[in-house]
N, C-alpha and C positions, 0 to 999 in steps of 0.2 A: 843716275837714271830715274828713281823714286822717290820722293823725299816728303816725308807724312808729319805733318807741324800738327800736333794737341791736338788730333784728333778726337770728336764726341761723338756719340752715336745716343740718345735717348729715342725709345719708344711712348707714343702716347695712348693708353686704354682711356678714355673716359677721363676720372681725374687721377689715372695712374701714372706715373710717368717710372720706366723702366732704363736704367742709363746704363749701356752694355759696351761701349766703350767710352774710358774716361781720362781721355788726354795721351793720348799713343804719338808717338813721336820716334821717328827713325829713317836711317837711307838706306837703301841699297844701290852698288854700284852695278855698272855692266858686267858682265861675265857671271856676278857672283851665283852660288846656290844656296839659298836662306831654304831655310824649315821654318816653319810657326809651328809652334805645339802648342797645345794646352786642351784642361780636360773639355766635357760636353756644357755647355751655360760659361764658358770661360771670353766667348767673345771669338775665338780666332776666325769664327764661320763670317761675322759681320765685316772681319777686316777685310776677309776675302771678298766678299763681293763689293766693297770700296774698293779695294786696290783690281780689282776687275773691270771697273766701272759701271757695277749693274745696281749701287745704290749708292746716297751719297751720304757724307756727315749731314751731322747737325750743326755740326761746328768745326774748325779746322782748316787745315789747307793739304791736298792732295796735291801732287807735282808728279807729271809724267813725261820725260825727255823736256822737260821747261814748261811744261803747259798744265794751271792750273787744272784740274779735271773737276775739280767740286765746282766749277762755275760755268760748264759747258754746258751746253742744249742741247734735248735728247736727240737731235739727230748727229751731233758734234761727239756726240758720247757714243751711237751705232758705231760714228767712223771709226772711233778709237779702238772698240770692240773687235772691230773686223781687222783692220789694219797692222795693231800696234799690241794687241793683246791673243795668244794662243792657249785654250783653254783643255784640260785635259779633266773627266769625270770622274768619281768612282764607278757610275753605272753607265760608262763608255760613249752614252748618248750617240748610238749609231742608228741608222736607220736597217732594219732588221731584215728584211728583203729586199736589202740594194748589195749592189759588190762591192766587195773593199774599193779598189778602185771609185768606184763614182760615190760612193762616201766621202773618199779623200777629195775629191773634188768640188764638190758639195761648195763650199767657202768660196769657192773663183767663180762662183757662176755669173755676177757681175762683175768680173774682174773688165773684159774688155780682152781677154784672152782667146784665140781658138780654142775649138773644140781641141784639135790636136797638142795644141802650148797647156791646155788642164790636164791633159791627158798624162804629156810627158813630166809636167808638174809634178804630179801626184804622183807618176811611177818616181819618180827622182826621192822626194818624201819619203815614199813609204820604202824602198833600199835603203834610205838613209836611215828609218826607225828600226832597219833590221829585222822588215816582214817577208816573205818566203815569197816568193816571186810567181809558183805555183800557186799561191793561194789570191792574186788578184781578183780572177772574176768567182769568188768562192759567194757565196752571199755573207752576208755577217752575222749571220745567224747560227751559221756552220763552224764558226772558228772558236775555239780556248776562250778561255779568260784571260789567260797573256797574249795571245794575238789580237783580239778585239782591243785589248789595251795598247800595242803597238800601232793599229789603223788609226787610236783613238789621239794617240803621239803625232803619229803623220801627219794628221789632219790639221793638228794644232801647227804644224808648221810651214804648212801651203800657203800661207799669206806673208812670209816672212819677218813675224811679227819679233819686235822690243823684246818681250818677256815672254815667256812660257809660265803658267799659274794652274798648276797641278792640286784639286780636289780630295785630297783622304785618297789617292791614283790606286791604291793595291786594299781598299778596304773592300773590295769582293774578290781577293784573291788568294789562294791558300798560299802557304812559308814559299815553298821554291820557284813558284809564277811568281809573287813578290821581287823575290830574288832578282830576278830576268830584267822585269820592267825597272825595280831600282837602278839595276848596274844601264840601263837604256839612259835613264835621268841623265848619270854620272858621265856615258860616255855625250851624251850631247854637251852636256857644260863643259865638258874638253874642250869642244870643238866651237865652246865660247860662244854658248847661249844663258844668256839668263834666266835660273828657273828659281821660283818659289812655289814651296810646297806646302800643302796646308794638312796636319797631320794629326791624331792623338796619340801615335804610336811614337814612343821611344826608340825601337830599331830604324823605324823608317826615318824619320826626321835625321837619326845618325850619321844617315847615309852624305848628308851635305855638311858646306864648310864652313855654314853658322847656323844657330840655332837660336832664335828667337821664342822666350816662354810667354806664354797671355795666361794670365788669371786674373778673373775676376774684372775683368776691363783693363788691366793695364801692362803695363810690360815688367815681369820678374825679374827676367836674365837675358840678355844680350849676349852669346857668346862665341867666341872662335871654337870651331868644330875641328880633330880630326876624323877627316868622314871612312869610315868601314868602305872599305873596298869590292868586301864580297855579301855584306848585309845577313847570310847566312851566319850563326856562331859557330 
């Protein structure tokens, strides 16, 4: 499904040049659940927004279900955005006085769908991400940090996209809201979605069934995970 050939990443200040990833290379297949770790200035932020498609190499080849992404036009790159990619934040990026519900709808709104086909969408979604059924027309300003993080899951799902690409997911959340939203990850890759996570946390990264190290631009460790099942110790 991914497949990232000697990726570069260089930054240019003036006559500074900053090179933040330096020849990254790896696949992921469908289903799987990858972690990226590493610490803050390690790079794993720049890979994530390559493999998002919100910036590109300098150098390399990005591959997404066959289609180079480093050489697509920015409006070729929206589509992918929207379509092929589901994006989950640490800071939920919800709209603060809207209801869950038309949050999660949010993404379809060029879909070409009814009013009522977004509607049933979205309720479908957000049952799926395991949000309280009471709490649709809730505003999103009213809910948990684990809930807003579930609307924030849903949301990611309403376009039925490739991958799911999860942000630092539980870095505004204390240990047992952590908890919750992990085991959500874990039960959606059961049900045979592809997620990658992007993490500094050792517990959280644990939680999937490979763990991918970045330091310093390039890749440490590559490795098979067994993933923690309850994330809690």
């Amino acid at each position: 499904m991914i497949e990232c050939k000697n990726l570069v990443k260089t930054y240019t200040n003036g006559d500074i040049k900053t090179t933040v990833l330096n020849g990254v290379s790896f696949k992921i297949k469908k289903g799987e659940f990858v972690s990226i770790i590493g610490p803050s200035g390690s790079g794993k932020s720049t890979l994530m927004h390559i493999l998002g498609a919100l910036d590109t190499p300098t150098s390399g080849e990005y591959f997404l279900d066959g289609n180079e992404v480093s050489k697509l036009a920015d409006d070729e790159l929206s589509d992918l955005r929207r379509n092929k990619i589901g994006f989950v934040f640490q800071s939920f990026n919800l709209l603060p006085r809207t209801t869950v519900l038309r949050n999660v709808m949010l993404p379809l709104l060029y879909s070409g769908k009814s009013q009522l086909e977004r509607e049933e969408k979205a309720k479908a979604c957000l049952r799926y991400a395991g949000m309280e059924e009471n709490k649709l027309y809730n505003l999103s300003n009213q809910l948990s940090g684990g809930q807003m993080q579930r609307v924030a899951i849903a949301r990611s799902l309403v376009n039925d996209p490739a991958i799911i690409l999860a942000d630092e997911p539980t870095g505004n959340l204390d240990t047992k809201t952590s908890a919750v939203v992990m085991q959500a990850f874990q039960e959606l890759n059961r049900k045979g979605h592809t997620i990658i996570l992007i993490t500094h946390e050792m517990d959280v990264a644990d939680c999937a069934n490979r763990i991918i190290h970045v330091r310093d631009g390039v890749i440490e460790k590559d490795i098979l995970n067994k993933p923690k099942d309850h994330f809690l110790p």
